[in-house]
C-alpha positions in Angstrom: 0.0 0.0 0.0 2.5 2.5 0.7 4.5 1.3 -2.1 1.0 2.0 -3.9 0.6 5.9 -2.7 4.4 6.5 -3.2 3.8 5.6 -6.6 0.9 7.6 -7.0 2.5 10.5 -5.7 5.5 10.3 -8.0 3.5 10.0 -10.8 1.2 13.5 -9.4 4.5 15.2 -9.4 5.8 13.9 -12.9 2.7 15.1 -14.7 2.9 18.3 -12.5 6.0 18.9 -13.7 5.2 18.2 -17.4 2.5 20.5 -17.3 4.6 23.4 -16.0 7.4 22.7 -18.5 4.5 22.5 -21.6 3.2 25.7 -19.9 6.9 27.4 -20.0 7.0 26.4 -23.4 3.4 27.7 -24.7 3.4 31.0 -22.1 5.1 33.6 -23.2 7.4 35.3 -20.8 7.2 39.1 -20.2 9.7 41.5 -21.6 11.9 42.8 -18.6 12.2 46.3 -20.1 8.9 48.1 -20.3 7.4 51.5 -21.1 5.6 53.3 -19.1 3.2 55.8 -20.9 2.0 59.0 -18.4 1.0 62.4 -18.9 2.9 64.9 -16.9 0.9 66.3 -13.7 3.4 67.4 -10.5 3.6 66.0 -8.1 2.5 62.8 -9.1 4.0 62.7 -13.0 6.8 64.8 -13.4 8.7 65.4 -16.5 12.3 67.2 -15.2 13.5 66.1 -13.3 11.7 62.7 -14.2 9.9 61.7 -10.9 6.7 62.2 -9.0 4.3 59.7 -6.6 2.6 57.8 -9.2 5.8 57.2 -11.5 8.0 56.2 -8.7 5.8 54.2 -6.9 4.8 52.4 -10.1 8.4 52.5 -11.6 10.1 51.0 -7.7 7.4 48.2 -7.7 8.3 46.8 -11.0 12.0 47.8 -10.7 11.8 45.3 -7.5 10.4 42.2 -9.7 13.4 43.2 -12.1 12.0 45.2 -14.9 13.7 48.1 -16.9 11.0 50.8 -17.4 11.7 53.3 -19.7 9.0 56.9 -19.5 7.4 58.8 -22.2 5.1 61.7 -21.6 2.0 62.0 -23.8 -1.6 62.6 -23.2 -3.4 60.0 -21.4 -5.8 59.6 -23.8 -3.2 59.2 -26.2 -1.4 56.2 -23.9 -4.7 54.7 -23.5 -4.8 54.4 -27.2 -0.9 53.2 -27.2 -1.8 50.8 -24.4 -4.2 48.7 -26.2 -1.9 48.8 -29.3 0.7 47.3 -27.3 3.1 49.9 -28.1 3.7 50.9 -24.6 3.5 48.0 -21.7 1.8 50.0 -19.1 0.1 53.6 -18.8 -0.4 55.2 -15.1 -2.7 56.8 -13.6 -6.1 55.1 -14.2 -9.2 55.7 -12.0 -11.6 53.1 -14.0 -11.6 49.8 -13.6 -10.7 46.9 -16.2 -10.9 47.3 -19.6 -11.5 44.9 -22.4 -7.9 43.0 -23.0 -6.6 45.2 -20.3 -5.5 44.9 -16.7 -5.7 46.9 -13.9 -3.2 47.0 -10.9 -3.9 47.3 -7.0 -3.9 50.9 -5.9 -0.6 52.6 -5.7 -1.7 55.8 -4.5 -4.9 57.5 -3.0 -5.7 61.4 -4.8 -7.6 63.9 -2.8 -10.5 66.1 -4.2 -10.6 69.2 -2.0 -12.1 72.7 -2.4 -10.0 75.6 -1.3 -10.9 79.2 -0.3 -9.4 82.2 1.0 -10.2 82.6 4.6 -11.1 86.3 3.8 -14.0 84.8 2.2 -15.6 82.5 4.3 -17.7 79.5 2.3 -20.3 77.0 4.0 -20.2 73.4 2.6 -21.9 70.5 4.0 -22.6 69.3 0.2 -22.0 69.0 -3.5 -25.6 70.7 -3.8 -24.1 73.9 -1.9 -21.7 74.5 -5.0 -24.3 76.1 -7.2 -24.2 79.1 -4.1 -19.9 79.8 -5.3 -17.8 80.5 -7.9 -16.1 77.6 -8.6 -12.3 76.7 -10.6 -11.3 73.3 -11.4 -9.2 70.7 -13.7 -10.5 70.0 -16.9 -12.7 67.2 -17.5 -14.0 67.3 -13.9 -17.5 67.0 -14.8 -17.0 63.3 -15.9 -15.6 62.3 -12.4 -17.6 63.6 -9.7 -21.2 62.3 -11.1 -24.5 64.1 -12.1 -25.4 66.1 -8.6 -22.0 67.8 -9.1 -22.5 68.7 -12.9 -25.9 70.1 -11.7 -24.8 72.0 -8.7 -22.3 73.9 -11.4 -24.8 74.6 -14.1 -26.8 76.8 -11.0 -23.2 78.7 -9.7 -22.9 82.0 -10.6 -19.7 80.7 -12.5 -18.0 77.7 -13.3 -14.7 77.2 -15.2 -12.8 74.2 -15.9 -8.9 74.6 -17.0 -6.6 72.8 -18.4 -3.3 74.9 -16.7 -3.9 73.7 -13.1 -1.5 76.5 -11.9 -3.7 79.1 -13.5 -6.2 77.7 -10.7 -4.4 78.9 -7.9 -4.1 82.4 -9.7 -7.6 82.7 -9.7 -8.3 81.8 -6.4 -5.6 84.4 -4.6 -6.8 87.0 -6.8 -10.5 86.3 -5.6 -11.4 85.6 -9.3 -13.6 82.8 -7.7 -14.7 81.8 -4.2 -13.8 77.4 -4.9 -10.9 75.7 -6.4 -11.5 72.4 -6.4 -7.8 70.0 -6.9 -6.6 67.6 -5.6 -4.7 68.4 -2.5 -1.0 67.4 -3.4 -1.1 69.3 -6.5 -2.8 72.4 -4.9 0.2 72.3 -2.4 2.5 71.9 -5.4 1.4 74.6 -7.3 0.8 76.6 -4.3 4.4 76.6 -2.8 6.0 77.3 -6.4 4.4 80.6 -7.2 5.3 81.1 -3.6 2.0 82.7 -2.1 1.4 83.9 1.4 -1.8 84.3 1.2 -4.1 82.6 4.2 -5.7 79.4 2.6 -8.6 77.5 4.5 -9.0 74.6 2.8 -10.2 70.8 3.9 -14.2 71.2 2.5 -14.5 67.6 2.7 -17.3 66.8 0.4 -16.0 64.4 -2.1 -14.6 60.6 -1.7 -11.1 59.9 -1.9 -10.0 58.3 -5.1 -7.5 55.6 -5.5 -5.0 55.3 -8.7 -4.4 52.5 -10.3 -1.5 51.6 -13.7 -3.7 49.8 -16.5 -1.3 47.0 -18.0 -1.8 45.2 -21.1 -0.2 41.8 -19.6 -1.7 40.1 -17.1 1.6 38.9 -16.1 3.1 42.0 -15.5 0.1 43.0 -13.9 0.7 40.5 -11.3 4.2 41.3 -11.1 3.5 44.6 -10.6 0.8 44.0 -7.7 4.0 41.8 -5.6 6.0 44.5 -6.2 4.1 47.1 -4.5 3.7 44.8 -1.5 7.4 44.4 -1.0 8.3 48.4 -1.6 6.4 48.5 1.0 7.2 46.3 3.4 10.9 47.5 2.6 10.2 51.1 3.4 10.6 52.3 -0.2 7.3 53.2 -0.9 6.7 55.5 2.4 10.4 57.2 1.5 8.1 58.2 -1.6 5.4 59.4 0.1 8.1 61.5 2.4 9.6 63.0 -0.1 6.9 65.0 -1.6 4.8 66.0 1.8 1.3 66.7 2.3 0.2 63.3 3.0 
């Protein structure tokens, strides 16, 4: 009998073993040198010098499972498009789940919507419906993310603008051209600190869900790859050095 099971065992093991070497054969292996398509967007994408939270923390995770990853700046609509022509390997950052033939990574990052105002001029928001009160700035495109009650709360403000030069927000906002910016916080801070303003902000109106970013691969094996990589940067402390190194938190 145990002769029997030893057997059987042996023979569990050989077919396990030819299946994994038929697999190695069929499966393609990734390419360890990948590029990594981003549009650039400080603090998070940042063309010169080449850094920023979402391509470092994307770039350290794969560099930790051994991949070269190579950055080229275009419009993200433009990478999406280069994604899914497989002429880049992975495009960063994505705030939609999966896609046909595509594959979405864990979160590497959380961004913050916020609304800023001057403390001179004192704003009361306990709701998206209490936009349509204020003048109100923002990032182009922000009426596809924060869902109908916010597009209708803006077509009743006394103004609403929506631009493309982030910076130009801040301008706006200090020079009391509106009562709202609404950014996310890191790249308020950014923007805020380089044109070097003194001006008292009070910011932290609360009203919208944090949003988590995500890279979109085209491999599913890279993908996955990518995903074990994050957990070990950080476990090893890489990815909070990250996090340090650009503030605001």
């Amino acid at each position: 009998m145990k002769s029997f099971l030893l057997a059987l065992l042996l023979s569990f093991v050989a077919i396990s073993s030819s299946a994994q070497a038929n697999a190695d054969l069929t499966i393609p292996k990734p390419n360890k040198s990948l590029i990594l398509a981003t549009s650039e967007g400080p603090p998070y994408m940042i063309r010169d010098p080449l850094g920023g939270l979402d391509i470092e923390t994307v770039v350290s995770s794969l560099e930790q499972q051994g991949y070269q990853v190579q950055v080229q700046f275009m419009s993200l609509h433009r990478a999406m498009a280069e994604l899914q022509m497989k002429r880049v390997d992975v495009i960063v950052p994505s705030f939609a789940p999966d896609q046909a033939d595509l594959y979405t990574g864990d979160p590497h990052i959380l961004y913050h919507p916020t609304l800023f105002s001057l403390k001179s001029n004192p704003v009361t928001l306990t709701s998206i419906d209490d936009l349509k009160h204020y003048r109100l700035a923002t990032f182009q495109g922000a009426g596809g993310y924060f869902g109908s009650a916010f597009i209708q709360a803006c077509e009743q403000a006394p103004e609403y603008y929506e631009h493309r030069d982030m910076s130009r927000l801040i301008d706006l906002l200090i020079n009391q051209r509106t009562d709202l910016v609404l950014l996310d916080r890191r790249i308020f801070h950014y923007f805020y600190q380089q044109a070097g303003f003194k001006k008292a902000i009070s910011e932290y109106h609360h009203i919208f869900n944090d949003v988590p970013a995500m890279p979109v691969f085209n491999n599913p094996a890279i993908r996955d790859d990518y995903n074990q990589g994050l957990k070990d940067i950080k476990k090893l402390g890489i990815y909070q050095q990250i996090m340090d190194k650009y503030g605001h938190q």
